[in-house]
Structure formats: structure tokens, C-alpha cells
C-alpha positions as CSV (number, residue, x, y, z in Angstrom):
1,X,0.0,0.0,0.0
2,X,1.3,3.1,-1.2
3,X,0.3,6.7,-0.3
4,X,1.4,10.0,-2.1
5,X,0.1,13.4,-1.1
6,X,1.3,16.8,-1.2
7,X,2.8,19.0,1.4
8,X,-0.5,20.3,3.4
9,X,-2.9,17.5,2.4
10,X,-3.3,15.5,6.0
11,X,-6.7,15.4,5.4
12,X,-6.7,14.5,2.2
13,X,-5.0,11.4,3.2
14,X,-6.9,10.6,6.0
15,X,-9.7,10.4,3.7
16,X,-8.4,8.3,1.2
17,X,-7.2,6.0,4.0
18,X,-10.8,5.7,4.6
19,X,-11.8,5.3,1.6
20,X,-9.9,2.6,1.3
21,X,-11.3,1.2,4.2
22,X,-14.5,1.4,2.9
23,X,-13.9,-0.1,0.0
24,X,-11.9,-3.4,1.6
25,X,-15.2,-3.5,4.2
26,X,-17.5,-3.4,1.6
């Protein structure tokens, strides 16, 4: 698992982490 995000984007991040969660959960 990889994650790439631009300087100031924490929650950027945090939502695609959760998104990703999401997905795997169904």
C-alpha cells in the first residue's frame, strides 16, 4: 500500500485511507 500526497494534504489522506477502508469493508 502506497500513499502520495502533497505538502499540506493531511486530510486529504486521512480520507483516502478511509476510503480505502470502505472499500476493503465493503
Amino acid at each position: 500500500i502506497g500513499i502520495s500526497a502533497p505538502q499540506g494534504s493531511g486530510k486529504t489522506t486521512l480520507v483516502y485511507a478511509l476510503n480505502h477502508l470502505f472499500q476493503v469493508t465493503g
